[in-house]
ZANU-815313 format. One record per atom (N, C-alpha, C): residue number from 1; residue in three letters; atom name; x, z, y. Coordinates in nm, 3 decimals. Each point is the difference from the previous one (the first is absolute). Example, Ala and Ser with C-alpha at 12.3 -4.5 7.8 and 13.67 -1.06 7.14 Angstrom:
BEGIN
+-----+------+------+---------+---------+---------+
: seq : type : atom :       u :       w :       v :
+-----+------+------+---------+---------+---------+
:   1 :  ALA :    N :   1.319 :   0.780 :  -0.569 :
:   1 :  ALA :   CA :  -0.089 :   0.000 :   0.119 :
:   1 :  ALA :    C :   0.090 :   0.000 :   0.120 :
:   2 :  SER :    N :  -0.035 :  -0.072 :   0.105 :
:   2 :  SER :   CA :   0.082 :   0.006 :   0.119 :
:   2 :  SER :    C :  -0.077 :   0.073 :   0.109 :
+-----+------+------+---------+---------+---------+
***
This chain:
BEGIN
+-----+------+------+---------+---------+---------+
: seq : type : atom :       u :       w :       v :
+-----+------+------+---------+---------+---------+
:   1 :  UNK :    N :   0.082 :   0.000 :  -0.119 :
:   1 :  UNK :   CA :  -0.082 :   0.000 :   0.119 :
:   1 :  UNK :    C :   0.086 :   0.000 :   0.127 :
:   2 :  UNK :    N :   0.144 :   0.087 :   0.007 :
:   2 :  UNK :   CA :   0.019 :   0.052 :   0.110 :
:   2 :  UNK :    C :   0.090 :  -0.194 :   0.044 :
:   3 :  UNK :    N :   0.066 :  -0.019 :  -0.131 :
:   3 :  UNK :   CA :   0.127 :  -0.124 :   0.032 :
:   3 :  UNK :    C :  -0.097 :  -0.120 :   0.019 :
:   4 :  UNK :    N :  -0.179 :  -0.016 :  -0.039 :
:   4 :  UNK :   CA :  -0.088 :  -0.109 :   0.024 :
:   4 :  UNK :    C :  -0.015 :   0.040 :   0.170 :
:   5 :  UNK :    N :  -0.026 :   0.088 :   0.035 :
:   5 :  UNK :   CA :  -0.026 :   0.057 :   0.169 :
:   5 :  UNK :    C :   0.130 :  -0.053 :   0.087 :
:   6 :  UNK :    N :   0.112 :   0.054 :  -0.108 :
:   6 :  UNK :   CA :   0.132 :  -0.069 :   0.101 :
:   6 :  UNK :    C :   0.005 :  -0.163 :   0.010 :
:   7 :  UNK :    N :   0.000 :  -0.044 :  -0.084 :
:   7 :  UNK :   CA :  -0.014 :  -0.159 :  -0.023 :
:   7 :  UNK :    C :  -0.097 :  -0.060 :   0.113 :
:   8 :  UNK :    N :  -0.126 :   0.069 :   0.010 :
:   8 :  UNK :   CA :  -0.096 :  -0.032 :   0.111 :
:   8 :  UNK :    C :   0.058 :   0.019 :   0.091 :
:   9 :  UNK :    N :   0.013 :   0.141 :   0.067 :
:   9 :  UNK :   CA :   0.075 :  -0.012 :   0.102 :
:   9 :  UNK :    C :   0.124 :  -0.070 :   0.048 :
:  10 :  UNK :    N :   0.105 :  -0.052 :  -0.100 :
:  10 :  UNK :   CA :   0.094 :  -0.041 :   0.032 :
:  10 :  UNK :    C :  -0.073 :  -0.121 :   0.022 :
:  11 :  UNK :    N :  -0.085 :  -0.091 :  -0.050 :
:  11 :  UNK :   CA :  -0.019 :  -0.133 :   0.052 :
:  11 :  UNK :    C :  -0.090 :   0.003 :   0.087 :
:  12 :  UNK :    N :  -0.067 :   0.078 :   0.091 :
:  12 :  UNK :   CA :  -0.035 :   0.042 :   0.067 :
:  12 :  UNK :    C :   0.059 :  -0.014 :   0.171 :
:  13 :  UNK :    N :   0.128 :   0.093 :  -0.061 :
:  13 :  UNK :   CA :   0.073 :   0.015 :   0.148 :
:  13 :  UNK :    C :   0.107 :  -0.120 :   0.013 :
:  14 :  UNK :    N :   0.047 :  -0.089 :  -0.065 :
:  14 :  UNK :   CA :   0.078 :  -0.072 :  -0.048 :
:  14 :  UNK :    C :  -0.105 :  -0.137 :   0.102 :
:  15 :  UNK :    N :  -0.104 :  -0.006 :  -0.061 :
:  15 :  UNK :   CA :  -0.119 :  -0.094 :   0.074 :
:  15 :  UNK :    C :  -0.007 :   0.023 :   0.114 :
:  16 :  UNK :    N :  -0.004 :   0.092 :   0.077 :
:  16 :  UNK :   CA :   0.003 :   0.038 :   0.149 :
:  16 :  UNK :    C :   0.086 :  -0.010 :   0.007 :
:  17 :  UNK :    N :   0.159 :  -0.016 :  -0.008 :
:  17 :  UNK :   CA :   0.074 :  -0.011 :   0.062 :
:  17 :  UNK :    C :   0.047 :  -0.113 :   0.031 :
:  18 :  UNK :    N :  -0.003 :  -0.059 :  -0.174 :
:  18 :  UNK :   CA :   0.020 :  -0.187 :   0.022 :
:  18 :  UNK :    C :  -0.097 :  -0.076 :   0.109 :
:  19 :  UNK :    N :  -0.123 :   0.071 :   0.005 :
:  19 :  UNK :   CA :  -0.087 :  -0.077 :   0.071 :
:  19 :  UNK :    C :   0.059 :  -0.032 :   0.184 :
:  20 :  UNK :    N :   0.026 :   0.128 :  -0.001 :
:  20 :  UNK :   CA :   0.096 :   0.049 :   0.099 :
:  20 :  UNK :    C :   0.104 :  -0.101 :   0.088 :
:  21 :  UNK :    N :   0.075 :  -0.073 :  -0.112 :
:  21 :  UNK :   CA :   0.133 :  -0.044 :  -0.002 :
:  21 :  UNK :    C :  -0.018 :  -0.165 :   0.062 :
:  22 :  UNK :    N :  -0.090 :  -0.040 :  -0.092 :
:  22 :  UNK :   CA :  -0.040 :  -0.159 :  -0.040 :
:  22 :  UNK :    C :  -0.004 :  -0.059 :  -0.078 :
:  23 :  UNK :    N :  -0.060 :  -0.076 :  -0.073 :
:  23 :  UNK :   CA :  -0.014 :  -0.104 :  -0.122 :
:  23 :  UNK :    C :   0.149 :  -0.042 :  -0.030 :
:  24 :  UNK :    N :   0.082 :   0.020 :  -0.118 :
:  24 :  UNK :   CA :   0.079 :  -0.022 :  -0.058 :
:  24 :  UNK :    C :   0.001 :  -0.123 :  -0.067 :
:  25 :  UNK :    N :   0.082 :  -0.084 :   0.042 :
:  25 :  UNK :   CA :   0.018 :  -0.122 :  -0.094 :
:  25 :  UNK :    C :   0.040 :  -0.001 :  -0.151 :
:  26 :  UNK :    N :  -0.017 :  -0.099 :  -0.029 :
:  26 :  UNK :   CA :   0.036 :   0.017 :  -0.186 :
:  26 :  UNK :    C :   0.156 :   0.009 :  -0.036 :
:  27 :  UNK :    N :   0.052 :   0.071 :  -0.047 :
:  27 :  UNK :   CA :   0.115 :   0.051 :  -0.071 :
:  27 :  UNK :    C :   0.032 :   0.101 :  -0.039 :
:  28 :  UNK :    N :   0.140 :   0.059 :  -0.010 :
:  28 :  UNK :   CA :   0.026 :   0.122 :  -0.043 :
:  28 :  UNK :    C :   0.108 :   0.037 :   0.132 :
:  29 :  UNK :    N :  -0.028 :   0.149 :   0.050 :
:  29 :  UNK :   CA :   0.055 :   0.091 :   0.071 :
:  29 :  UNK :    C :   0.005 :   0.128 :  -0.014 :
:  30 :  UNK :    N :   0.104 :   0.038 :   0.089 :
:  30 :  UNK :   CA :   0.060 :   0.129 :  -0.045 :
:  30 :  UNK :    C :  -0.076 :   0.090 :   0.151 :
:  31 :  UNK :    N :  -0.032 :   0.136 :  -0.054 :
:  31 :  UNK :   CA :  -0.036 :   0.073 :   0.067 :
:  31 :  UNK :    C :   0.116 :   0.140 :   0.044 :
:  32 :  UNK :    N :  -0.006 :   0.037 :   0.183 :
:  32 :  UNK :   CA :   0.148 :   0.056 :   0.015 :
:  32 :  UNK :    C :  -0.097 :   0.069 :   0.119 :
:  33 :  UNK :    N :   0.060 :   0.132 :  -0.001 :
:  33 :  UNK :   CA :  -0.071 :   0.099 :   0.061 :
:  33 :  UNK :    C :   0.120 :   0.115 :   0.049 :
:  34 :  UNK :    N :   0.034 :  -0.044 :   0.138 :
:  34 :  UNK :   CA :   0.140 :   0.089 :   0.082 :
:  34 :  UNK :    C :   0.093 :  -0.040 :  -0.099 :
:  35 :  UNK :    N :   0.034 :  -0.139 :  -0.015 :
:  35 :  UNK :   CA :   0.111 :  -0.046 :  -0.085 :
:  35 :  UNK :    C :   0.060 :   0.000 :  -0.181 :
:  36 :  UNK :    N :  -0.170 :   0.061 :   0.021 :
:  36 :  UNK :   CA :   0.037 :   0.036 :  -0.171 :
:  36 :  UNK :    C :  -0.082 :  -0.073 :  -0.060 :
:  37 :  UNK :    N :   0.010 :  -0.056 :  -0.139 :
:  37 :  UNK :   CA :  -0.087 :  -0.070 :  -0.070 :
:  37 :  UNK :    C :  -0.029 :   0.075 :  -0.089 :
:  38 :  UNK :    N :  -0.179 :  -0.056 :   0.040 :
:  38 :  UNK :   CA :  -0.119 :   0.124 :  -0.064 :
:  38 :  UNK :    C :  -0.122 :  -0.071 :  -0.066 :
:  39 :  UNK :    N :   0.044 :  -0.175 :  -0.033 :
:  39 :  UNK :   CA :  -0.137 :  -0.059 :  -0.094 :
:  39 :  UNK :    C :   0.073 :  -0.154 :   0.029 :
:  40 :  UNK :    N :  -0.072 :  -0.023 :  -0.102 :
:  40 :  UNK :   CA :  -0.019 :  -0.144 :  -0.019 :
:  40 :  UNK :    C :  -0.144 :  -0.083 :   0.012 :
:  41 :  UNK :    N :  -0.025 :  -0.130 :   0.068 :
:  41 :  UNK :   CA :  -0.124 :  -0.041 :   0.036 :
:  41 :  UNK :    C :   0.048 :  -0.137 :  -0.049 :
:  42 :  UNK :    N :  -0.147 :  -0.028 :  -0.090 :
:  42 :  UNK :   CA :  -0.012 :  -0.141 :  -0.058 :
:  42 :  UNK :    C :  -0.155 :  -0.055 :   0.053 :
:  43 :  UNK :    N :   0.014 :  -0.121 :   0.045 :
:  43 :  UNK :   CA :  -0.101 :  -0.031 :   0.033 :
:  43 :  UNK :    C :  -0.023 :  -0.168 :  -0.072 :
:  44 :  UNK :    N :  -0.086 :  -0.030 :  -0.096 :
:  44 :  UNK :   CA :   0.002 :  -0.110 :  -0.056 :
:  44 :  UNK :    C :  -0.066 :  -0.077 :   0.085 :
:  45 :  UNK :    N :   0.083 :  -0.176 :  -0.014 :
:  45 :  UNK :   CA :  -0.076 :  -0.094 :   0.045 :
:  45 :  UNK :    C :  -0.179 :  -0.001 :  -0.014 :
:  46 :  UNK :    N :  -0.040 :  -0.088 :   0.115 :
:  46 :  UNK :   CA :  -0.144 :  -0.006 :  -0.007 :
:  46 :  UNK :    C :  -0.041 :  -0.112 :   0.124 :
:  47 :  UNK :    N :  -0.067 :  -0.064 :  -0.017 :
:  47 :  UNK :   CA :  -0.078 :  -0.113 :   0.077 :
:  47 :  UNK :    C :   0.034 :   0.003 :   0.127 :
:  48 :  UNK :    N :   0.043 :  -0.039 :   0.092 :
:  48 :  UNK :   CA :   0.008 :  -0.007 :   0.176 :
:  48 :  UNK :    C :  -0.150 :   0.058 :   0.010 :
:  49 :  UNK :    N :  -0.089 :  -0.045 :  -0.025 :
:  49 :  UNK :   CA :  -0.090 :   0.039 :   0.056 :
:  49 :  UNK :    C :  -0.084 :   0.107 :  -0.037 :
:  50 :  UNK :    N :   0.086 :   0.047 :  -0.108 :
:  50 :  UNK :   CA :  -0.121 :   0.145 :  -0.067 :
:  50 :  UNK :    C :  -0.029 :   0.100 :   0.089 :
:  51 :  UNK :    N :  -0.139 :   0.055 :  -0.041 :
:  51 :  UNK :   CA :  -0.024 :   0.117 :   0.071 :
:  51 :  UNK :    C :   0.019 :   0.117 :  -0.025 :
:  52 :  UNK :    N :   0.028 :   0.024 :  -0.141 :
:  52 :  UNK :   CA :   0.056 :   0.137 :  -0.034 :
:  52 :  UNK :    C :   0.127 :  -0.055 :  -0.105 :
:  53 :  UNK :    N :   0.075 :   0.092 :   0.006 :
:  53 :  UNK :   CA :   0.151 :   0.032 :  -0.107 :
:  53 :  UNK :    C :   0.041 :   0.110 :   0.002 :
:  54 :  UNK :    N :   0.084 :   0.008 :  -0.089 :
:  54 :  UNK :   CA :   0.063 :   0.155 :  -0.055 :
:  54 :  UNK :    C :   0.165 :  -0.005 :   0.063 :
:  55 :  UNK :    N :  -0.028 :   0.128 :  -0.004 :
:  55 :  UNK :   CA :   0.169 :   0.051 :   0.036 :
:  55 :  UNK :    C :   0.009 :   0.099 :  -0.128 :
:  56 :  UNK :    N :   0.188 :  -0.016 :  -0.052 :
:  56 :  UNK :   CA :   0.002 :   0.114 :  -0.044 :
:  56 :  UNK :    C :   0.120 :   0.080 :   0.036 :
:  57 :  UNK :    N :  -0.028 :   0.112 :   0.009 :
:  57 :  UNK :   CA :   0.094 :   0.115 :   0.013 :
:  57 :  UNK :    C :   0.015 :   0.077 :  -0.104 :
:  58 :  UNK :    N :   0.151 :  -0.004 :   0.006 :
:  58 :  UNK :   CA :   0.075 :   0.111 :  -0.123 :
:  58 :  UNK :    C :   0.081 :   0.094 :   0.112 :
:  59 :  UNK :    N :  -0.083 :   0.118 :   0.003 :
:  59 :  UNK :   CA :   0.077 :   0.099 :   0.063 :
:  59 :  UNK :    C :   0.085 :   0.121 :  -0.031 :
:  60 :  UNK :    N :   0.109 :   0.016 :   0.058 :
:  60 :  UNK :   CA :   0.058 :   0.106 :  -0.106 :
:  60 :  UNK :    C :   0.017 :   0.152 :   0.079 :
:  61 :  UNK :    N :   0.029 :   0.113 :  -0.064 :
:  61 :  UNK :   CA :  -0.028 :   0.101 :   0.013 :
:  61 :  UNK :    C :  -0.014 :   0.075 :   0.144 :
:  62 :  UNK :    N :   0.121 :  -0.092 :   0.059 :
:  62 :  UNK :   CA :  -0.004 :   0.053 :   0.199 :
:  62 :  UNK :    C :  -0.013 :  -0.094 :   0.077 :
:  63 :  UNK :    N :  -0.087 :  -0.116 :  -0.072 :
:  63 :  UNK :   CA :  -0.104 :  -0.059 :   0.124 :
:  63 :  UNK :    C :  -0.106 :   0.096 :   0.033 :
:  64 :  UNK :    N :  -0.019 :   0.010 :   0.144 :
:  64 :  UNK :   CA :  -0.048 :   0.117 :   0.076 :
:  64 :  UNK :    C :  -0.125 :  -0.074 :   0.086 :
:  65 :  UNK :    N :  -0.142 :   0.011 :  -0.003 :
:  65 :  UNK :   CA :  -0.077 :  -0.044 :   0.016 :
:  65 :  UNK :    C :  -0.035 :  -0.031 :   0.145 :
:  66 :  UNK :    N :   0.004 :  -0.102 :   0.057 :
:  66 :  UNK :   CA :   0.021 :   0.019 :   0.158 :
:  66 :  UNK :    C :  -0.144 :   0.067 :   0.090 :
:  67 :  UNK :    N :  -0.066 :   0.065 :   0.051 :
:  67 :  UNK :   CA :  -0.125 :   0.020 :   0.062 :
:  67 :  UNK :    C :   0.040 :   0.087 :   0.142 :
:  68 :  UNK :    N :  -0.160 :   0.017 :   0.071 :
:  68 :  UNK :   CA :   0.044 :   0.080 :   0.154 :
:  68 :  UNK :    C :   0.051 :   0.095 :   0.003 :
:  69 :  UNK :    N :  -0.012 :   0.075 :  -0.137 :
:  69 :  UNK :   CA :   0.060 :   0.173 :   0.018 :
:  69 :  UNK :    C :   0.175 :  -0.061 :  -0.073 :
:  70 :  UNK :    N :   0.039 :  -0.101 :  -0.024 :
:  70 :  UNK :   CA :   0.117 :  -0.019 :  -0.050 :
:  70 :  UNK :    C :   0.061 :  -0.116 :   0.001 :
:  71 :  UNK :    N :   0.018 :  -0.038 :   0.106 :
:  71 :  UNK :   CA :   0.045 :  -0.146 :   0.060 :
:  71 :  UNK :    C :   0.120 :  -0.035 :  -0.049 :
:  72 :  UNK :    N :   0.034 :  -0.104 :  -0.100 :
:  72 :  UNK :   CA :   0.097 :  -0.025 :  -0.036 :
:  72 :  UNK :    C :  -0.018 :  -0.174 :  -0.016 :
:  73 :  UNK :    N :   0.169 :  -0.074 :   0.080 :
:  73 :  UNK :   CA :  -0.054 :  -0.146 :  -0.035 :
:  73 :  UNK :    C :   0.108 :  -0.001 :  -0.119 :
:  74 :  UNK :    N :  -0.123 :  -0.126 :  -0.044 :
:  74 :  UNK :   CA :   0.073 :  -0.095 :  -0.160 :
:  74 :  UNK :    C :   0.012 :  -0.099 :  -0.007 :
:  75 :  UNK :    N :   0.090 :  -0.028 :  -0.015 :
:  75 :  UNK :   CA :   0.050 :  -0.160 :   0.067 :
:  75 :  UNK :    C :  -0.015 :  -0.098 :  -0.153 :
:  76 :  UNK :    N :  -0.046 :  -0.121 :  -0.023 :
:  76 :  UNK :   CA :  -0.011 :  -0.024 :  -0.106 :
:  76 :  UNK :    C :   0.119 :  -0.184 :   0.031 :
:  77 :  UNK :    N :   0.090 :   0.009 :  -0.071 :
:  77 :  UNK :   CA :   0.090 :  -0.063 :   0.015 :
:  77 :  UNK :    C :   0.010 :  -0.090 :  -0.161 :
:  78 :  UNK :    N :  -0.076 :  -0.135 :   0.062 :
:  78 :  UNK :   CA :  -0.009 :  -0.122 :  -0.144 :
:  78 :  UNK :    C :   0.129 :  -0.053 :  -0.048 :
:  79 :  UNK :    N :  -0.032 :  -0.005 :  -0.090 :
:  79 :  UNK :   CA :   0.169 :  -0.027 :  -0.099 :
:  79 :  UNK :    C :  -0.034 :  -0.110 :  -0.141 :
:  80 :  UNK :    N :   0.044 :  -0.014 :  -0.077 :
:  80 :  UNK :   CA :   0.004 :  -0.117 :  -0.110 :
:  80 :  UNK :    C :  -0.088 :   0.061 :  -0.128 :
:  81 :  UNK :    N :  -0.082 :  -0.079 :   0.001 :
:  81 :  UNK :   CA :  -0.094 :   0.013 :  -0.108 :
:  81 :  UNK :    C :   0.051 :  -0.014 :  -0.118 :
:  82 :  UNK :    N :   0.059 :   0.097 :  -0.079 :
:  82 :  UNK :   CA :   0.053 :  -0.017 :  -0.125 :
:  82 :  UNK :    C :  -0.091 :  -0.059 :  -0.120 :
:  83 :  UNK :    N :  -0.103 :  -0.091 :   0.024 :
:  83 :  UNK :   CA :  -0.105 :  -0.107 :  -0.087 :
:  83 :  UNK :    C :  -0.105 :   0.087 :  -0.036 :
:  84 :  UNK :    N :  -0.054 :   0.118 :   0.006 :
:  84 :  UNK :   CA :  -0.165 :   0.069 :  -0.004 :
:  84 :  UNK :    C :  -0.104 :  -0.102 :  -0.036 :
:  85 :  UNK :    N :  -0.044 :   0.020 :  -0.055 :
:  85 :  UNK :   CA :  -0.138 :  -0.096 :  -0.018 :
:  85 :  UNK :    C :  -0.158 :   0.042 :  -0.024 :
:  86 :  UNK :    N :   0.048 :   0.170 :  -0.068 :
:  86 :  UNK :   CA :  -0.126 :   0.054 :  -0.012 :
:  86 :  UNK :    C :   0.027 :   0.175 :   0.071 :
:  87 :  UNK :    N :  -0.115 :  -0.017 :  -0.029 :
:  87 :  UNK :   CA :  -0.007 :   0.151 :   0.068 :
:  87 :  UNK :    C :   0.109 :   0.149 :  -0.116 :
:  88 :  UNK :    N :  -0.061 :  -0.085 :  -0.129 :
:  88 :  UNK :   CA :   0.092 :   0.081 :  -0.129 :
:  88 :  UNK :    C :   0.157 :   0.029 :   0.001 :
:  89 :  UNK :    N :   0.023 :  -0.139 :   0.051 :
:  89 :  UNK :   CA :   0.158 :  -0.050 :   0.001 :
:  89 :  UNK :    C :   0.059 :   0.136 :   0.112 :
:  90 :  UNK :    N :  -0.094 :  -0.012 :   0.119 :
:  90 :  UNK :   CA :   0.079 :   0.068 :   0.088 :
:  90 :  UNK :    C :  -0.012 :   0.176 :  -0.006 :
:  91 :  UNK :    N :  -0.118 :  -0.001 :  -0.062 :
:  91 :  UNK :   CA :  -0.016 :   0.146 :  -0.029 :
:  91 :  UNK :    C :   0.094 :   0.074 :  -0.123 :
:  92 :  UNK :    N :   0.034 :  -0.068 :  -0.054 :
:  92 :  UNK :   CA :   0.127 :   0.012 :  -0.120 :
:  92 :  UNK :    C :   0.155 :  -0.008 :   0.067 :
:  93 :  UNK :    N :  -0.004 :  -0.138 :   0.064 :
:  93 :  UNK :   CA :   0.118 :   0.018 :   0.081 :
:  93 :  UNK :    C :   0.078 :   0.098 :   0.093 :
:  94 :  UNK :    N :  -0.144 :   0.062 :   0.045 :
:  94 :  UNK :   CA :   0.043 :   0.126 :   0.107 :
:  94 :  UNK :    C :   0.033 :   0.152 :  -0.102 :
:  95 :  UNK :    N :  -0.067 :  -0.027 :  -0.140 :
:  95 :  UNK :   CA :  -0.009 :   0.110 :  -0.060 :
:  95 :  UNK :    C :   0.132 :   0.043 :  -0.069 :
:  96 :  UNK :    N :   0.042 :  -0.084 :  -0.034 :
:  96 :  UNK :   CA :   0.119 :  -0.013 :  -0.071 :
:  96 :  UNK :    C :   0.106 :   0.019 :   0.133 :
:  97 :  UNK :    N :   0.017 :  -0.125 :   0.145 :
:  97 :  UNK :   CA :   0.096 :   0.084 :   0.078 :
:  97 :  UNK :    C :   0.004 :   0.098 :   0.083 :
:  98 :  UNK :    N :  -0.154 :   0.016 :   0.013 :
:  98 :  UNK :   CA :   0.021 :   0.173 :   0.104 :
:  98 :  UNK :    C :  -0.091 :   0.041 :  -0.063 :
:  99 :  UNK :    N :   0.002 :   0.089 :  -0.140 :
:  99 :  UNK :   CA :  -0.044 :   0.083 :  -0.037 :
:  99 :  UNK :    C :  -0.044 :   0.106 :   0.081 :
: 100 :  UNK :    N :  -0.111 :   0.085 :  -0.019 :
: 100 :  UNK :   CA :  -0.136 :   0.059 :   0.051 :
: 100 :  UNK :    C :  -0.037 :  -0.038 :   0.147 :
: 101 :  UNK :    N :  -0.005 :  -0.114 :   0.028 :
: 101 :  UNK :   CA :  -0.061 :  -0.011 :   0.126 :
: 101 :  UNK :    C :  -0.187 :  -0.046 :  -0.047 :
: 102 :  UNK :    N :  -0.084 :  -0.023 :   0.096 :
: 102 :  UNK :   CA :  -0.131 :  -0.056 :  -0.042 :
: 102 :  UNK :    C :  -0.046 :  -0.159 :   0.077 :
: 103 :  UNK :    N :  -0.060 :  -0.043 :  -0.089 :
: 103 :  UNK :   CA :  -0.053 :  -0.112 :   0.057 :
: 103 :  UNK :    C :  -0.111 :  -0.008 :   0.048 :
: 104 :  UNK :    N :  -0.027 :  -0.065 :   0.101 :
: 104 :  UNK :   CA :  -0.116 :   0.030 :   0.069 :
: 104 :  UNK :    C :  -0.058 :  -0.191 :   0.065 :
: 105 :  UNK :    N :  -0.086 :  -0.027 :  -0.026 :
: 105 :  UNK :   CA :  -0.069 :  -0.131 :   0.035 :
: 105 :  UNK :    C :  -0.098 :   0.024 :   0.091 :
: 106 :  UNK :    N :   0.015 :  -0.055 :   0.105 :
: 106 :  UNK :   CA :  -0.069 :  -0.016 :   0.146 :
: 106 :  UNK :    C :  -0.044 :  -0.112 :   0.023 :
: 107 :  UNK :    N :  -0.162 :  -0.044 :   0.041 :
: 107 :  UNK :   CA :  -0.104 :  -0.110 :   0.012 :
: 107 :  UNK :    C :   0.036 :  -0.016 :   0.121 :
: 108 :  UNK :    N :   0.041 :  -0.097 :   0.024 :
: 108 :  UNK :   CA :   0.000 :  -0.060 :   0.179 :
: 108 :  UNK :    C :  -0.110 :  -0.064 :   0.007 :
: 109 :  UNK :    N :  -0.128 :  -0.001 :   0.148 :
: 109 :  UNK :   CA :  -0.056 :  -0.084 :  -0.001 :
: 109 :  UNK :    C :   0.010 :  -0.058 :   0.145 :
: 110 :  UNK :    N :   0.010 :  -0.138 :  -0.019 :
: 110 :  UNK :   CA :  -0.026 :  -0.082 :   0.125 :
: 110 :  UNK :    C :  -0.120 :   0.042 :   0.113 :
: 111 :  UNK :    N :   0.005 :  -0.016 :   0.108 :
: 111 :  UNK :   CA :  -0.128 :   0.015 :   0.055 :
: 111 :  UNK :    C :   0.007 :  -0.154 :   0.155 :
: 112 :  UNK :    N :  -0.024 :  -0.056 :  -0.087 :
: 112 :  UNK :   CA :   0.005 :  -0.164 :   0.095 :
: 112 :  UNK :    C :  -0.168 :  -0.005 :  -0.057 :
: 113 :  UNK :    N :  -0.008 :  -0.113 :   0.094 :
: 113 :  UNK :   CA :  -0.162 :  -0.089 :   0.040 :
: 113 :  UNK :    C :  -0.042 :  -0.019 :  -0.137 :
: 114 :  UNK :    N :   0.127 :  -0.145 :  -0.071 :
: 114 :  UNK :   CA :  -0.053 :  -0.005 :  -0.164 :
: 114 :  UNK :    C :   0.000 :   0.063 :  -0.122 :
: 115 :  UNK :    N :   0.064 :   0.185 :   0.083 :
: 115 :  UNK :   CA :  -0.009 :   0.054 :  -0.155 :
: 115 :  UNK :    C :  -0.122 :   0.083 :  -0.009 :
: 116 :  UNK :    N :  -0.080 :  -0.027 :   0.020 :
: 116 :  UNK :   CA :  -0.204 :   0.088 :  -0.039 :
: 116 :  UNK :    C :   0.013 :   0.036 :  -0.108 :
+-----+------+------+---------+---------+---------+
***
């Protein structure tokens, strides 16, 4: 119960913050917070024109959640897509090189004229 509540919340605050930031283009980037690296972000290809896509975040233990009572920036700095293709691939990939961090998948949605 308590680690299903964290999971919510973590994609939760993770969503407000990305929303925050701006729509992320498709690839893979590294997440760095006061110079330290604290996640990895994959974002798979998807249509120019879609209205919703996924982000994913693999965050690890002292990525520190940015909000008003705790202002912290995270700079997300794109780098070389080591070939990802599914969501499996990358959730394994992160598991195996930064052991206990969590993954967390965030719905972006467009809000233009043609996405109703």
């Amino acid at each position: 119960m308590f680690r299903r509540f964290m999971v919510c919340w973590l994609a939760l605050a993770v969503a407000v913050s990305s929303a925050v930031v701006a729509q992320v283009d498709p690839g893979f980037g590294s997440l760095h917070q006061e110079g330290q690296h604290v996640g990895i972000l994959w974002v798979p290809d998807r249509l120019q024109d879609a209205c919703e896509y996924q982000e994913h975040w693999y965050l690890f233990a002292d990525y520190e959640y940015p909000g008003r009572e705790h202002p912290i920036e995270t700079v997300i700095e794109m780098g070389d897509d080591p070939g990802i293709e599914t969501v499996e691939q990358f959730k394994e990939l992160m598991a195996e090189e930064y052991p206990g961090g969590h993954h967390v998948t965030v719905v972006a949605i467009e809000h233009r004229e043609d996405c109703r």
